[in-house]
N, CA, C and O atoms as a Tinker XYZ file with bonds, in Angstrom:
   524  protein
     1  N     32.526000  102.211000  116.761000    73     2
     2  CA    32.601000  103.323000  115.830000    64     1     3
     3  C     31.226000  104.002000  115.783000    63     2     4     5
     4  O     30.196000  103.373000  115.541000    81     3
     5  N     31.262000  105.288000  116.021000    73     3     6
     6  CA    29.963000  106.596000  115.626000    64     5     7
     7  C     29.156000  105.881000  114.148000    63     6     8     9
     8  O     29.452000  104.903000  113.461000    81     7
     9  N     28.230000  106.706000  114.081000    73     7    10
    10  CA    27.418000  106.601000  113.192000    64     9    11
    11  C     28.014000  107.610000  112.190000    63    10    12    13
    12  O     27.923000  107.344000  110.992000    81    11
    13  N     28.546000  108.613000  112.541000    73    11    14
    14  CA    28.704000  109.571000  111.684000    64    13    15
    15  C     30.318000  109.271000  111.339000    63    14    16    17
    16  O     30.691000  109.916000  110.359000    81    15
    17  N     31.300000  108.467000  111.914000    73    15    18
    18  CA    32.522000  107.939000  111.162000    64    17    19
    19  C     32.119000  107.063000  110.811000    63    18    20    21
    20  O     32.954000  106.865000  109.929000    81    19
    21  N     31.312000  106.070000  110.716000    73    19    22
    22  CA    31.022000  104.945000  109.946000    64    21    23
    23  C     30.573000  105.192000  108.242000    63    22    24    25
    24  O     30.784000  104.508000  107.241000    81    23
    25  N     29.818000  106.585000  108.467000    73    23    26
    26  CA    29.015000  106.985000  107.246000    64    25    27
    27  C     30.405000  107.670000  106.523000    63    26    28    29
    28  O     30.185000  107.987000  105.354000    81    27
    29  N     31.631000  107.926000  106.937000    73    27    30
    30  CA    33.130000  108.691000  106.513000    64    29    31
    31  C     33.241000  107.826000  106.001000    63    30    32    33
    32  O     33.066000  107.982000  104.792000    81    31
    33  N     33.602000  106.291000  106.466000    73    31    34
    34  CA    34.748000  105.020000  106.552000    64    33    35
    35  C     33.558000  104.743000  105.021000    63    34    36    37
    36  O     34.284000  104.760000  104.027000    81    35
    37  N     32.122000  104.522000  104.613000    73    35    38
    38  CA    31.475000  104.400000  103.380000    64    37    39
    39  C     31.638000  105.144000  102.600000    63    38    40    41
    40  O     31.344000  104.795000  101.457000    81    39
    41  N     32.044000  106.173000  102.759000    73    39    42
    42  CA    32.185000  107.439000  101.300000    64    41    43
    43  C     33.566000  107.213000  100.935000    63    42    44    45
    44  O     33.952000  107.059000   99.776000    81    43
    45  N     34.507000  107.197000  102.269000    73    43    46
    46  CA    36.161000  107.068000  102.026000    64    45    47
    47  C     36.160000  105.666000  100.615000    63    46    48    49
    48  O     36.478000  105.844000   99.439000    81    47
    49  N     35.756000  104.515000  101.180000    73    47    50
    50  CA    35.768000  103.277000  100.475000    64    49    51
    51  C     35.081000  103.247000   98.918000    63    50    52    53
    52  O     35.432000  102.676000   97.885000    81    51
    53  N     33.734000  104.293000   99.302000    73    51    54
    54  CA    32.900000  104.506000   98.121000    64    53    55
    55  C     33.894000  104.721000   96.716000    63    54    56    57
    56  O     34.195000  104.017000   95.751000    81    55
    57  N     34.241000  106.215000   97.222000    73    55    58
    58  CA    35.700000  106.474000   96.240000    64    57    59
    59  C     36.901000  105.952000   96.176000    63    58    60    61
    60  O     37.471000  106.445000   95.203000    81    59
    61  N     37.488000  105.294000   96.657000    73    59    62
    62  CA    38.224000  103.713000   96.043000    64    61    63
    63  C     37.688000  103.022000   95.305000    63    62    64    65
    64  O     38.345000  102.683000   94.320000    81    63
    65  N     36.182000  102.471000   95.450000    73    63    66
    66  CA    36.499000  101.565000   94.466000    64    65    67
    67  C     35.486000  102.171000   93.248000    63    66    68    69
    68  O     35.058000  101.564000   92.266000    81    67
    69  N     35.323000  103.143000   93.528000    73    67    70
    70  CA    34.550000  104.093000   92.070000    64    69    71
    71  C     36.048000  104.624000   90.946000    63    70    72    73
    72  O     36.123000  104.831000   89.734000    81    71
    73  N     37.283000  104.705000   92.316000    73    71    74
    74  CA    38.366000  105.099000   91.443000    64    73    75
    75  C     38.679000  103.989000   90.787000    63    74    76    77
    76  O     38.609000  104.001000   89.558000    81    75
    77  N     39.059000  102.890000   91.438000    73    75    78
    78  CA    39.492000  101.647000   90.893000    64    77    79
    79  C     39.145000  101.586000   89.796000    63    78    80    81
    80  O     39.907000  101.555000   88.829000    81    79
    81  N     37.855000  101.555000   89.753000    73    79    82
    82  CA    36.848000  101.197000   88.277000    64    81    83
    83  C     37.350000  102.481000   86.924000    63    82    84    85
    84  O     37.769000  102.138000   85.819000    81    83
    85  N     37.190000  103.801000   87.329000    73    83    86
    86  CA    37.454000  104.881000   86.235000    64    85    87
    87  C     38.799000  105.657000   86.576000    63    86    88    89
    88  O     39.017000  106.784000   86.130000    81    87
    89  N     39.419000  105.179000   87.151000    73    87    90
    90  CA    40.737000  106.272000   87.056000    64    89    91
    91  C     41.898000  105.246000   86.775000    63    90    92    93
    92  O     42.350000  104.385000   87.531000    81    91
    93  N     42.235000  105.544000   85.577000    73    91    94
    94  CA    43.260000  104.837000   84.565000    64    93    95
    95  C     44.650000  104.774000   84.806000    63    94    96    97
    96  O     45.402000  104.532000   83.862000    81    95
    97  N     45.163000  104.989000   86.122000    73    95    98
    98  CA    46.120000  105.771000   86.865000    64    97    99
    99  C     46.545000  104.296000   88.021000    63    98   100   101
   100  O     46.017000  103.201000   88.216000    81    99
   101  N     47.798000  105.026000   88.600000    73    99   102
   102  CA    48.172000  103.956000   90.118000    64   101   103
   103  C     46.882000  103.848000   90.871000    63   102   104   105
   104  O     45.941000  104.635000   90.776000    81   103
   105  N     46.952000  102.673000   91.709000    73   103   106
   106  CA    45.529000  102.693000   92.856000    64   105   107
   107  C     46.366000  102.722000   93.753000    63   106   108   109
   108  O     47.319000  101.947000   93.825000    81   107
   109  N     46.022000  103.934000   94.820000    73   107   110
   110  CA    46.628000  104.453000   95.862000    64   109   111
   111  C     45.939000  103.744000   97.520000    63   110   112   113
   112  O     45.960000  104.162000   98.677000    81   111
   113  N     45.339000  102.419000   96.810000    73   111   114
   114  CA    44.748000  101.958000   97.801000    64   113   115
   115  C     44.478000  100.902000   97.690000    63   114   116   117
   116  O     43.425000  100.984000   97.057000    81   115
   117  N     44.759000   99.371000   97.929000    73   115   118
   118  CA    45.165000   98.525000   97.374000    64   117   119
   119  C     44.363000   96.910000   98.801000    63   118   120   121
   120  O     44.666000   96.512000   99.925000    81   119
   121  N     43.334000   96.571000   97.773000    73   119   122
   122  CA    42.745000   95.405000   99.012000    64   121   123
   123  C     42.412000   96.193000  100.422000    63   122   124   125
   124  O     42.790000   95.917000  101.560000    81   123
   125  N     41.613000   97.219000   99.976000    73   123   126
   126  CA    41.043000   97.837000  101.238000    64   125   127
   127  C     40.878000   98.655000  102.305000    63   126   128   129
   128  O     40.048000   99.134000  103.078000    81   127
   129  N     42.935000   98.573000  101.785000    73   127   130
   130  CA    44.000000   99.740000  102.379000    64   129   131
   131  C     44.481000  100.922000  102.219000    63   130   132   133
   132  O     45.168000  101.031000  101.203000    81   131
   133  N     44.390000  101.701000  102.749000    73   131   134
   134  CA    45.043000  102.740000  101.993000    64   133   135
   135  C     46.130000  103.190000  102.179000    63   134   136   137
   136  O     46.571000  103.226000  103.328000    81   135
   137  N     46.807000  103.619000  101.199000    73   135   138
   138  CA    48.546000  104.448000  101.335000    64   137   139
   139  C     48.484000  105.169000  102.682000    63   138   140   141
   140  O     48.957000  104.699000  103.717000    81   139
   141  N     47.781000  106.504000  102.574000    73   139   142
   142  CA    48.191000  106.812000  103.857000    64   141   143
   143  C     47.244000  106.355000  104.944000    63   142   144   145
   144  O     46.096000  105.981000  104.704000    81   143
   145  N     47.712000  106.397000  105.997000    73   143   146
   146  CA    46.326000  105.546000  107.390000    64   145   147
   147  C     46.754000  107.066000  108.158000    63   146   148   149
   148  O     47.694000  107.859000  108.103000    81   147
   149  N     45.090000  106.898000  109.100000    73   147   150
   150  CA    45.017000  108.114000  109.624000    64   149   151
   151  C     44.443000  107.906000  110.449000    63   150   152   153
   152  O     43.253000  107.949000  110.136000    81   151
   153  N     44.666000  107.557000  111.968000    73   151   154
   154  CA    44.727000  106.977000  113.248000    64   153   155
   155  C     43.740000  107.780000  113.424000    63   154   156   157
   156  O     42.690000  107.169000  113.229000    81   155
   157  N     43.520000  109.174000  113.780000    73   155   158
   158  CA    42.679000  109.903000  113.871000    64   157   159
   159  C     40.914000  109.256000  113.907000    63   158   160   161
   160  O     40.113000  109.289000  114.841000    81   159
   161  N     40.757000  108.710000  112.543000    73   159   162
   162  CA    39.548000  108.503000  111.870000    64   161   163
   163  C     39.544000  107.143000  111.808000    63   162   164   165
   164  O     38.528000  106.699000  111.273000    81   163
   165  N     40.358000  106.306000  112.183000    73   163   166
   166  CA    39.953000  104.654000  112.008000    64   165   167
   167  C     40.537000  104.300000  110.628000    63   166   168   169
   168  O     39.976000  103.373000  110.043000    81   167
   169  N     41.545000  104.880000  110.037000    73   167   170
   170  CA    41.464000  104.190000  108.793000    64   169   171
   171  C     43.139000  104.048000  108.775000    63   170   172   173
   172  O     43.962000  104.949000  108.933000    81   171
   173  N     43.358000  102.707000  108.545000    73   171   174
   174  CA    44.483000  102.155000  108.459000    64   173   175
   175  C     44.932000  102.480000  106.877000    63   174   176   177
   176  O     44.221000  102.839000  105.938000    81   175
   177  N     46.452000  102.206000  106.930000    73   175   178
   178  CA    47.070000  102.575000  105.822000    64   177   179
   179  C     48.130000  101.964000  105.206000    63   178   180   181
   180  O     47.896000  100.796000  105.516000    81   179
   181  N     48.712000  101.946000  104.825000    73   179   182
   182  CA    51.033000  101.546000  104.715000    64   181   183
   183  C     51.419000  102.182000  105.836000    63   182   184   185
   184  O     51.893000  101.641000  106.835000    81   183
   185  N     51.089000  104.064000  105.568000    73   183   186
   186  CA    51.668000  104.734000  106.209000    64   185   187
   187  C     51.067000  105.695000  107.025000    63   186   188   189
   188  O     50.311000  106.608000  106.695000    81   187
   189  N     51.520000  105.361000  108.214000    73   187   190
   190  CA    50.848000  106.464000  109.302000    64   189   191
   191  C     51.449000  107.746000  108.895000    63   190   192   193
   192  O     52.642000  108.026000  108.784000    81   191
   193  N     49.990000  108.766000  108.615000    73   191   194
   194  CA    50.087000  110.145000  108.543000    64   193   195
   195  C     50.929000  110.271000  110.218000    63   194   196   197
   196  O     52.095000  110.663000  110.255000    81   195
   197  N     50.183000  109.894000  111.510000    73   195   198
   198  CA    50.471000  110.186000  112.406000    64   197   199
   199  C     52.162000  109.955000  113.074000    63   198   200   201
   200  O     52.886000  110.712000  113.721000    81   199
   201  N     52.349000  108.553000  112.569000    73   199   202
   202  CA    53.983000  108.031000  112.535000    64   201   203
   203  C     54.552000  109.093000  111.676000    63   202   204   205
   204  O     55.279000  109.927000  112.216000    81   203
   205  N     54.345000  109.159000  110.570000    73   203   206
   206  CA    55.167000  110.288000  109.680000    64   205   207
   207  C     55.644000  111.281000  110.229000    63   206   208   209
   208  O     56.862000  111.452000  110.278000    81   207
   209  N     54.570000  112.326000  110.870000    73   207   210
   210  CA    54.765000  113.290000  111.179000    64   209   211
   211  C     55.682000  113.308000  112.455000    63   210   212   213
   212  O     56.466000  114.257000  112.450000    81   211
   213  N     55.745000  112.674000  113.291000    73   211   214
   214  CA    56.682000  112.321000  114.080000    64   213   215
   215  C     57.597000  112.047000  114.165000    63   214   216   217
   216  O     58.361000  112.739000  114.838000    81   215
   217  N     58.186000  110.503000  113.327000    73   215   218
   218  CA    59.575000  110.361000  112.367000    64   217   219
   219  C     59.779000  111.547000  111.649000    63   218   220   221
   220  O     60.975000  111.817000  111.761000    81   219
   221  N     59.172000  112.443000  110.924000    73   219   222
   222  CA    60.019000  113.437000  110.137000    64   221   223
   223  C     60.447000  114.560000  111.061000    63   222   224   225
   224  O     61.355000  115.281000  110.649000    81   223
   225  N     59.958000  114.794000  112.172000    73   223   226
   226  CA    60.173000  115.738000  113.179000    64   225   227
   227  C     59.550000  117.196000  112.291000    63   226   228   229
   228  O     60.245000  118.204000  112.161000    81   227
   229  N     58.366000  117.096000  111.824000    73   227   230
   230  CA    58.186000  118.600000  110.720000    64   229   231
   231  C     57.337000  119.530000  111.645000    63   230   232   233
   232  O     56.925000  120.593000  111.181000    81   231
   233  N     57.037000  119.150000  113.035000    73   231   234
   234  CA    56.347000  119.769000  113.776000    64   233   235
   235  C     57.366000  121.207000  114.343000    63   234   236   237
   236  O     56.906000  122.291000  114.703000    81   235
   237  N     58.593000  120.886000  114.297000    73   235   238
   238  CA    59.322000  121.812000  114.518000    64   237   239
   239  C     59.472000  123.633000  113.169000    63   238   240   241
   240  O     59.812000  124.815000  113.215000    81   239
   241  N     58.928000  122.593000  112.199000    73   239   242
   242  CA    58.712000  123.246000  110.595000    64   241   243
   243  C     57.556000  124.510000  110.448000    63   242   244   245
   244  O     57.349000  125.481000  109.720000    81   243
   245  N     56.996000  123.886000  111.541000    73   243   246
   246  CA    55.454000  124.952000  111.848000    64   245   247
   247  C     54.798000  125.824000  112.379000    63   246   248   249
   248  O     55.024000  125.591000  113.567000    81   247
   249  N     53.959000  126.902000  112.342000    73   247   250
   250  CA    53.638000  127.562000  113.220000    64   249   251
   251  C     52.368000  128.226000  112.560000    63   250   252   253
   252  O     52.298000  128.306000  111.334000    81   251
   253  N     51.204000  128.779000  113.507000    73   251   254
   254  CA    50.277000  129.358000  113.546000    64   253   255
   255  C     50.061000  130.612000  112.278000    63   254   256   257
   256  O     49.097000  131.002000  111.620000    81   255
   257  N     51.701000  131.019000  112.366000    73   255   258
   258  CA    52.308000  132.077000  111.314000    64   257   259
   259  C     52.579000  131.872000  110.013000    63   258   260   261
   260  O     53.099000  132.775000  109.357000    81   259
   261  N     52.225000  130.491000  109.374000    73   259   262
   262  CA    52.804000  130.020000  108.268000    64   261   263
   263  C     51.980000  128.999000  107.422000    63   262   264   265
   264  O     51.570000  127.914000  107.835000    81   263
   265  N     51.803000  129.525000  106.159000    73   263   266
   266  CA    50.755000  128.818000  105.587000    64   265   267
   267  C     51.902000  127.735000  104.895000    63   266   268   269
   268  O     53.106000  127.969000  104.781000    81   267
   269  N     51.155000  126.432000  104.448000    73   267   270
   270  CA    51.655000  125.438000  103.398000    64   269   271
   271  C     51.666000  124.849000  102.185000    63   270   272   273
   272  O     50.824000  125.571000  101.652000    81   271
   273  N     51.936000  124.192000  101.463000    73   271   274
   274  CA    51.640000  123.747000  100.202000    64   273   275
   275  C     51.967000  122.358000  100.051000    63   274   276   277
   276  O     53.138000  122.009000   99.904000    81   275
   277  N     50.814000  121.364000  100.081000    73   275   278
   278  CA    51.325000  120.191000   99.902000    64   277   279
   279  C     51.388000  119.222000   98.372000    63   278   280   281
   280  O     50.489000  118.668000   97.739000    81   279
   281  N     52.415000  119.290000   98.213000    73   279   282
   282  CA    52.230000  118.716000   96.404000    64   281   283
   283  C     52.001000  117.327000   96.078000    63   282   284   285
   284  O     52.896000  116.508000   96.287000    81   283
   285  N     50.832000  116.963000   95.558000    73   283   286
   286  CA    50.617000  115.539000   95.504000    64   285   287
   287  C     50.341000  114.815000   97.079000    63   286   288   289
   288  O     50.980000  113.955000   97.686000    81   287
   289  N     48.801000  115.757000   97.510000    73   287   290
   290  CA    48.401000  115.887000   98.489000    64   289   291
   291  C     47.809000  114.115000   98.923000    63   290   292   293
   292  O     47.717000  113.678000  100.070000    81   291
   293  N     47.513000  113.435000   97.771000    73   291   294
   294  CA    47.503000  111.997000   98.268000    64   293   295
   295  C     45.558000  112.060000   98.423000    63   294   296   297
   296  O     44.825000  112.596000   97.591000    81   295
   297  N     45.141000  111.428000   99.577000    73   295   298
   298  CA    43.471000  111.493000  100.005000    64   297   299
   299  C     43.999000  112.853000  101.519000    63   298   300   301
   300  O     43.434000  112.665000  102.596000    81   299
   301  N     44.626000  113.597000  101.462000    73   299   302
   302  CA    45.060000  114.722000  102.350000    64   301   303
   303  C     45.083000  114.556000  104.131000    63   302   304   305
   304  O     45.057000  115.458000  104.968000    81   303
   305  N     45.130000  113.345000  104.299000    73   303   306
   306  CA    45.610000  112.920000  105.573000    64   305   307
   307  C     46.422000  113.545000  106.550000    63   306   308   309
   308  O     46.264000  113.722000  107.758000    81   307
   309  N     47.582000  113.921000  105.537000    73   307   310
   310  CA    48.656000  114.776000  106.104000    64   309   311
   311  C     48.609000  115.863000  106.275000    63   310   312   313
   312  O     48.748000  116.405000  107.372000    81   311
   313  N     48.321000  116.629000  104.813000    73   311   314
   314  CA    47.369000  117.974000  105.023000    64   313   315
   315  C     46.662000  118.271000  106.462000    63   314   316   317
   316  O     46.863000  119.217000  107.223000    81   315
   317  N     45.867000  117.285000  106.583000    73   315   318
   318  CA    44.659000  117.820000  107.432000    64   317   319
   319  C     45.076000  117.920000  108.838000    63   318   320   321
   320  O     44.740000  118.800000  109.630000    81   319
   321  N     45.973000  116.755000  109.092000    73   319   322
   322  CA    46.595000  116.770000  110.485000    64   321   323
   323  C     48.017000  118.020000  110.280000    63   322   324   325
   324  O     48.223000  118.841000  111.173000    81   323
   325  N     48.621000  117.994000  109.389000    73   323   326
   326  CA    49.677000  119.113000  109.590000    64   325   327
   327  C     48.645000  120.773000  109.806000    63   326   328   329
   328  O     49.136000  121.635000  110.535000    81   327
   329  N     47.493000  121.001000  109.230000    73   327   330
   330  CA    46.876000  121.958000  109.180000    64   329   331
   331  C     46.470000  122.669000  110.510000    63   330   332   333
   332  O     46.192000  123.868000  110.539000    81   331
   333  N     46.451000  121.715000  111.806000    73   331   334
   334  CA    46.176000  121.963000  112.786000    64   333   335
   335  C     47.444000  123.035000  113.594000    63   334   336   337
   336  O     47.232000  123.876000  114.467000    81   335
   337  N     48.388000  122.766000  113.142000    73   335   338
   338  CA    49.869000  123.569000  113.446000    64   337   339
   339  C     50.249000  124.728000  112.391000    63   338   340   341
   340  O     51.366000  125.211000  112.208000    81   339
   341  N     49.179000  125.015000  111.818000    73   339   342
   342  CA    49.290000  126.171000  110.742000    64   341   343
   343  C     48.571000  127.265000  110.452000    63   342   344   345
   344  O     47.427000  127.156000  110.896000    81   343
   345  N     48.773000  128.295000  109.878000    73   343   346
   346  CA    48.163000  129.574000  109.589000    64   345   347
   347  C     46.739000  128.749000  108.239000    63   346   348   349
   348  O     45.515000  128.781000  108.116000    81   347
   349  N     47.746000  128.211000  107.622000    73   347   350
   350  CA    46.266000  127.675000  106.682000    64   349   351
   351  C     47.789000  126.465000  105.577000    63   350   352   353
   352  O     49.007000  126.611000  105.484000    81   351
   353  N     46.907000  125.502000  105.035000    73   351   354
   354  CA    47.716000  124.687000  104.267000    64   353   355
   355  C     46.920000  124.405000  102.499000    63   354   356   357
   356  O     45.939000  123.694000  102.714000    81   355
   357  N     46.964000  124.542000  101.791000    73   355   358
   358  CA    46.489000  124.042000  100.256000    64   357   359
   359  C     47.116000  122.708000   99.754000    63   358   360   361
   360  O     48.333000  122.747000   99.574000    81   359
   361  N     46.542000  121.652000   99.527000    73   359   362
   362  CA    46.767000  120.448000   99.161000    64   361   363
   363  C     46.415000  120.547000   97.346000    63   362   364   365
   364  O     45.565000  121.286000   96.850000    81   363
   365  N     47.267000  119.654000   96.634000    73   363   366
   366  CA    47.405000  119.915000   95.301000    64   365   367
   367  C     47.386000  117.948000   94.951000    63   366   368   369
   368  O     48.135000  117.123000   95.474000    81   367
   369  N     46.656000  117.772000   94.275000    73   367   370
   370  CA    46.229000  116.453000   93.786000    64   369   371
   371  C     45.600000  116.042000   92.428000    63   370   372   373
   372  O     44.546000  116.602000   92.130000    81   371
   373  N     45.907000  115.504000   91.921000    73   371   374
   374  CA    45.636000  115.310000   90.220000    64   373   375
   375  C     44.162000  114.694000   90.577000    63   374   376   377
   376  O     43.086000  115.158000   90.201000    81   375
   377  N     44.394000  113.404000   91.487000    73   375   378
   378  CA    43.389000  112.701000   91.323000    64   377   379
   379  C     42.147000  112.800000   91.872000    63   378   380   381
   380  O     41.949000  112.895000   93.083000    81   379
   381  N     41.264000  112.781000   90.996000    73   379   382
   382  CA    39.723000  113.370000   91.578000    64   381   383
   383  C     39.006000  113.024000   92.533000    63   382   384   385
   384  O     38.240000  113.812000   93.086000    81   383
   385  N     39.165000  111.566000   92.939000    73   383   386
   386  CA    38.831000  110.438000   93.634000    64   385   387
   387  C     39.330000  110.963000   95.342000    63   386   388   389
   388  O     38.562000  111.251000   96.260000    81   387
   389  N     41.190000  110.960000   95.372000    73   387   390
   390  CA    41.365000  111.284000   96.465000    64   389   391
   391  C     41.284000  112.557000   96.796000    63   390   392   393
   392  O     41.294000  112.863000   97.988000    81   391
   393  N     41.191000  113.514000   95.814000    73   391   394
   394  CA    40.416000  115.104000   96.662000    64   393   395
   395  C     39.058000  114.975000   97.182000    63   394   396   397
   396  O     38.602000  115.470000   98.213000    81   395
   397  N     38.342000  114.062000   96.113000    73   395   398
   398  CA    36.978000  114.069000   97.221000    64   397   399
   399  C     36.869000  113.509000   98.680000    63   398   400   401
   400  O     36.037000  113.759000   99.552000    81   399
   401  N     38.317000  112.398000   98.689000    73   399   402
   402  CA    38.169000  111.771000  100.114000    64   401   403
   403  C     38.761000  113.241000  101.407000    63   402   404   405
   404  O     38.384000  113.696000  102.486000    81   403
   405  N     39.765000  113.462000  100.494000    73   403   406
   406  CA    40.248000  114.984000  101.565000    64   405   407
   407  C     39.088000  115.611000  101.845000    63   406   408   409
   408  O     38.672000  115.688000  103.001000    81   407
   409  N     38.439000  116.132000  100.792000    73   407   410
   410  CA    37.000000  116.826000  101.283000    64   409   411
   411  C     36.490000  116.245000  102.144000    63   410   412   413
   412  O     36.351000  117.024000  103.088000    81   411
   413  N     36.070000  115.169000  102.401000    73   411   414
   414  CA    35.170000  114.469000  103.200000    64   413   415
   415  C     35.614000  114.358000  104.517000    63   414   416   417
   416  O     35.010000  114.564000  105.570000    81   415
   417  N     36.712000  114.017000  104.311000    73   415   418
   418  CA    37.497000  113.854000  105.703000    64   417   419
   419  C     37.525000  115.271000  106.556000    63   418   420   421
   420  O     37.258000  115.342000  107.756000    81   419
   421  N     37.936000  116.502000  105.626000    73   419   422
   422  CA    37.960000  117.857000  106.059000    64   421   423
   423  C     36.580000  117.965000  106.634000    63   422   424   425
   424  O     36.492000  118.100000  107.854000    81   423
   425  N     35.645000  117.929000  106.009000    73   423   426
   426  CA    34.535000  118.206000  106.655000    64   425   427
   427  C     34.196000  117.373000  107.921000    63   426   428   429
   428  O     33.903000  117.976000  108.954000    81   427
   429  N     34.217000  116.344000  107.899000    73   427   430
   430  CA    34.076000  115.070000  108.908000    64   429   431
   431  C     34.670000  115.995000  110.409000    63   430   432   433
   432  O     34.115000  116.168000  111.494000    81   431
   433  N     36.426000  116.595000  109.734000    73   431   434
   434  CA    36.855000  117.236000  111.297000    64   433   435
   435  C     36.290000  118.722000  111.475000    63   434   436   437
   436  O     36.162000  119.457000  112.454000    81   435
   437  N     36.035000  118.838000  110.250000    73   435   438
   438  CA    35.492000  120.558000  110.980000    64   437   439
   439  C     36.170000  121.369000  110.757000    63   438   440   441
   440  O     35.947000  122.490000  111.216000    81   439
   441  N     37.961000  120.947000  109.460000    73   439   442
   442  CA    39.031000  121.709000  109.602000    64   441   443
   443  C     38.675000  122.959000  108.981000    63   442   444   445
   444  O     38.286000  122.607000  107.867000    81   443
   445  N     38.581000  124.195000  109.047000    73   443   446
   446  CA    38.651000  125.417000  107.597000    64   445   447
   447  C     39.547000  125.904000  107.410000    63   446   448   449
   448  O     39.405000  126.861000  106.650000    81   447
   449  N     41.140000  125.628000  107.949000    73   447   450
   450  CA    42.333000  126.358000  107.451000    64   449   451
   451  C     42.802000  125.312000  106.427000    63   450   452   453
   452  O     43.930000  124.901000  106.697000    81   451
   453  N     42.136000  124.644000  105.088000    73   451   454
   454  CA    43.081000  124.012000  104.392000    64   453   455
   455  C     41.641000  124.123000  103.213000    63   454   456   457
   456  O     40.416000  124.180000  103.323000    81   455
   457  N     42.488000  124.114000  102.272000    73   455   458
   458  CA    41.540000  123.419000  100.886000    64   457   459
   459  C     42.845000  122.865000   99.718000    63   458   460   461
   460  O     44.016000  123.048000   99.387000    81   459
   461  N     41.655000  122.099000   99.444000    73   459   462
   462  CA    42.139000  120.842000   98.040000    64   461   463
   463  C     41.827000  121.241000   96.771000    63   462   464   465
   464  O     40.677000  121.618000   96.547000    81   463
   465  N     42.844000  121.224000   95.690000    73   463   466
   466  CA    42.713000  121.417000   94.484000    64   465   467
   467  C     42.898000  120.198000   93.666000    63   466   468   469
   468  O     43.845000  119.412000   93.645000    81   467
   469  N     41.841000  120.207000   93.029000    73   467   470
   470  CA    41.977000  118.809000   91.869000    64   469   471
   471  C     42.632000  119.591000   90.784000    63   470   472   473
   472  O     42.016000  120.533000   90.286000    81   471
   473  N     43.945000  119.250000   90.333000    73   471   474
   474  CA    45.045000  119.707000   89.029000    64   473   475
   475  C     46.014000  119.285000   89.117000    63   474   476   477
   476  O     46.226000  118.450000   89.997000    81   475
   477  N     46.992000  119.677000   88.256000    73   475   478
   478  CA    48.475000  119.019000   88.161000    64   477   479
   479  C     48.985000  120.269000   88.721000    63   478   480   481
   480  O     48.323000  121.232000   88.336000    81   479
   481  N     50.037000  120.593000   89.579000    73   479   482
   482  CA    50.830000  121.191000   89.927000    64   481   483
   483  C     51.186000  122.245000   89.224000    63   482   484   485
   484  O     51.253000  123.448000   89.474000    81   483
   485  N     51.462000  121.406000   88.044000    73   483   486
   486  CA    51.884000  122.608000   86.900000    64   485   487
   487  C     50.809000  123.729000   86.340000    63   486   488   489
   488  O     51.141000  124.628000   85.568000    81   487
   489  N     49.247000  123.507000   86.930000    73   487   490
   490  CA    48.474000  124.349000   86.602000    64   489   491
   491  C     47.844000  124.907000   87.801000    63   490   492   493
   492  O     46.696000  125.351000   87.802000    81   491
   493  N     48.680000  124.873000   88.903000    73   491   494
   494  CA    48.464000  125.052000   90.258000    64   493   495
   495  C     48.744000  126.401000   90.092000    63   494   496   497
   496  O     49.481000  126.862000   89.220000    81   495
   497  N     47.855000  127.333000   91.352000    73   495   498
   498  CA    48.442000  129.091000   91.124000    64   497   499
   499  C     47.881000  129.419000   92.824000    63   498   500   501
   500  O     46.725000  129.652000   93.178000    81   499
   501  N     48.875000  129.356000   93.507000    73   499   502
   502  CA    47.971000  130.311000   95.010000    64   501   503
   503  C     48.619000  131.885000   95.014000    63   502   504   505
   504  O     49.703000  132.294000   94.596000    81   503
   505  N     47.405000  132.640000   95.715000    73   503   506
   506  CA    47.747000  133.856000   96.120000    64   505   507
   507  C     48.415000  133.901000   97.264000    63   506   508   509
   508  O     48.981000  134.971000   97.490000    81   507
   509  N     48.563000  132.702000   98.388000    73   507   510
   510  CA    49.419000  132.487000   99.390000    64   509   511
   511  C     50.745000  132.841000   99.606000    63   510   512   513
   512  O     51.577000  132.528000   98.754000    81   511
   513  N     51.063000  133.415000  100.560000    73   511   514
   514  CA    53.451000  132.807000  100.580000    64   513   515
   515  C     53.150000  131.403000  101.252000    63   514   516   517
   516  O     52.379000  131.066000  102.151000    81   515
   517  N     53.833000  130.889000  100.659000    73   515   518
   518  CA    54.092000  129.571000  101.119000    64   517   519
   519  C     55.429000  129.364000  101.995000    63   518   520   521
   520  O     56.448000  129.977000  101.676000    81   519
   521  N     55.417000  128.423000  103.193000    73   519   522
   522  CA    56.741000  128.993000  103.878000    64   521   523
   523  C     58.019000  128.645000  103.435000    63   522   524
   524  O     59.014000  129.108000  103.992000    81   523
């Protein structure tokens, strides 16, 4: 592993267990693991973002022409890899912890067609069409 995914795989973990400690909520990451895994970056999961997207067949769902909205964007795994097949995608996440890991990760790839909102859905507002 790089120096510069190693320094990801410490911030990713950082915020787990900073969430663990202050976010009063489900732990979306459990002994080390996280819900979603993201082959991409070395980080194992339950669930492959990468398996997902494949089993769901949503690649057919997409195009260069079409922005997204992902609700209860998770640490944005999916986001970030569906973003690559898109006009642009917005991830929507309550929890503060896993938007900062989306951030990190976003930056880590270099993505700029996606951003993360820390809120509830219900106070969610894009100027986007969503497809």
């Amino acid at each position: 592993m790089n120096n510069k995914l190693s320094l990801l795989h410490e911030k990713l973990f950082e915020c787990i267990d900073t969430q663990e400690k202050n976010w009063n909520s489900f732990i979306y990451a459990q002994e080390k693991k996280f819900y979603q895994g993201f082959d991409e970056i070395g980080v194992d999961g339950c669930r492959s973002t990468e398996g997902r997207f494949n089993e769901y067949n949503i690649l057919r769902y997409l195009s260069k022409e079409k922005n997204a909205l992902d609700i209860g964007s998770n640490c944005g795994f999916f986001t970030l890899h569906a973003s690559r097949f898109l006009k642009s995608i917005e991830g929507v996440e309550i929890n503060p912890y896993l938007v900062r890991i989306s951030n990190y990760t976003k930056e880590y790839l270099g993505i700029k067609n996606s951003e993360f909102y820390n809120l509830s859905f219900e106070s969610f507002k894009s100027e986007k069409n969503m497809m």
